[in-house]
C-alpha positions in Angstrom: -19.4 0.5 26.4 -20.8 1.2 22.8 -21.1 -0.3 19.6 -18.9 -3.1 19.0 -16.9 -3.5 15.5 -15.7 -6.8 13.4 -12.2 -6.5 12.6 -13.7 -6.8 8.5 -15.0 -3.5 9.8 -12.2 -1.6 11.9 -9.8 -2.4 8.8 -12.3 -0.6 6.0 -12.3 2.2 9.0 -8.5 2.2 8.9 -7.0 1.6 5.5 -5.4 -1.2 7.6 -5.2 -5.2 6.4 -6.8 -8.1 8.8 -2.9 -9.3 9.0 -1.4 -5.6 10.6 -4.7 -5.5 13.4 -3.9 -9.1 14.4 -0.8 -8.1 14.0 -0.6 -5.6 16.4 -2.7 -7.7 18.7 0.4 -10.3 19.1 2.4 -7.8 19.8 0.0 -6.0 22.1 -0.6 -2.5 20.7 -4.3 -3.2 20.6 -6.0 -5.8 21.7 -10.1 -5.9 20.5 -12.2 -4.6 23.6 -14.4 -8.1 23.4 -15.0 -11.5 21.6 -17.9 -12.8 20.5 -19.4 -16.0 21.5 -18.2 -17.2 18.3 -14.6 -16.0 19.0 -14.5 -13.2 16.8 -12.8 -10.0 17.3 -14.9 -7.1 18.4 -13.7 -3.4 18.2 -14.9 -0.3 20.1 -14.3 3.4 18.7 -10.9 4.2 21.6 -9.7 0.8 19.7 -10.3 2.5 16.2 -8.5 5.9 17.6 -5.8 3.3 18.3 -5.0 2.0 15.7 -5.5 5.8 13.6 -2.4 6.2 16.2 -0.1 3.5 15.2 -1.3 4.4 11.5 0.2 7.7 11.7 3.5 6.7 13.3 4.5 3.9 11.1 5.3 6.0 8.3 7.3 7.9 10.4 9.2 5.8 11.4 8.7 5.1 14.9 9.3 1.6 16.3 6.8 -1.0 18.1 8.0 0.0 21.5 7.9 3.8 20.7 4.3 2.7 20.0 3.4 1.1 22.6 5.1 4.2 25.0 3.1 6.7 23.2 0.0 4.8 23.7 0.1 4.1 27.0 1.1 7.7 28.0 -2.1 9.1 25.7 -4.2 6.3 28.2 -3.0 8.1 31.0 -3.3 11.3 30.3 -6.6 10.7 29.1 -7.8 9.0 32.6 -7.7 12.3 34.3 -5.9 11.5 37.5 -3.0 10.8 36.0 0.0 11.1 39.0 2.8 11.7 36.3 1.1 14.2 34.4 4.5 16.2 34.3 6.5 13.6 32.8 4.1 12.1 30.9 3.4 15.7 29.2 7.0 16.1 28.6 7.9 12.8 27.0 4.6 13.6 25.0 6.8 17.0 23.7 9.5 14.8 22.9 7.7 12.7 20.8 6.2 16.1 19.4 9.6 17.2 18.3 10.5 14.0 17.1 7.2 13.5 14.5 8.0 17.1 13.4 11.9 16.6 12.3 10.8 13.2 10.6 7.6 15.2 8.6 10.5 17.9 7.6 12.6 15.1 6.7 9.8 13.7 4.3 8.9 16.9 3.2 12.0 17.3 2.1 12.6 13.7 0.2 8.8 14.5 -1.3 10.9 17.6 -2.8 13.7 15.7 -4.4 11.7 13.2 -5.6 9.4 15.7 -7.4 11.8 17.1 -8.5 13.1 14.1 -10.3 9.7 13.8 -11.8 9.6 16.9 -13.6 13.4 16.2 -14.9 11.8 13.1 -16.3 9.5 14.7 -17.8 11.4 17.5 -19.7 13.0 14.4 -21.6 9.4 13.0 -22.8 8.1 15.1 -25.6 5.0 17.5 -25.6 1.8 16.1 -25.7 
């Protein structure tokens, strides 16, 4: 099944804290692979490429069950047999289109609020 991870571990991996991976566990967006027999979390790399997932979306903007849809239809698709390959392809492009107008949006914020920047810094004298 491979190597097994500590949560300690999975949020260096991540950038995320102990509280978002349990988190996300209560709320069921990943749940660790294993426990030890001392009860501790234990990761695997697909729950590492999980987590990168919901990384990536939350500054997006995307909600828990938006999530938890994208998730499971990346599980499917990546099973191979997957019966609803069509659908699960196009809801895939929806969410495609969707991540691309919010990055525009950001790019666009990122642009104002540089801008506001160098007008700040037009007032401070030369160094």
């Amino acid at each position: 099944m491979g190597e097994h991870m500590q949560i300690g571990e999975v949020a260096e991996r991540t950038g995320l804290s102990l509280r978002t991976i349990r988190y996300y566990e209560e709320v069921d967006l990943v749940v660790p692979s294993a426990r030890s027999q001392g009860g501790f979390r234990l990761y695997t790399e697909p729950d590492v490429q999980r987590l990168d997932v919901i990384k990536r979306m939350k500054p997006l903007g995307f909600q828990l069950e938006e999530m938890r849809e994208l998730l499971g239809i990346l599980d499917a698709l990546s099973a191979g047999d997957d019966p609803d390959r069509d659908k699960h392809l196009d809801r895939l492009s929806e969410f495609w289109t969707a991540a691309d107008e919010r990055c525009q949006q950001l790019r666009a914020q990122l642009r104002i609020a540089e801008d506001f920047a160098t007008t700040l810094r037009s007032h401070l004298p030369a160094d």
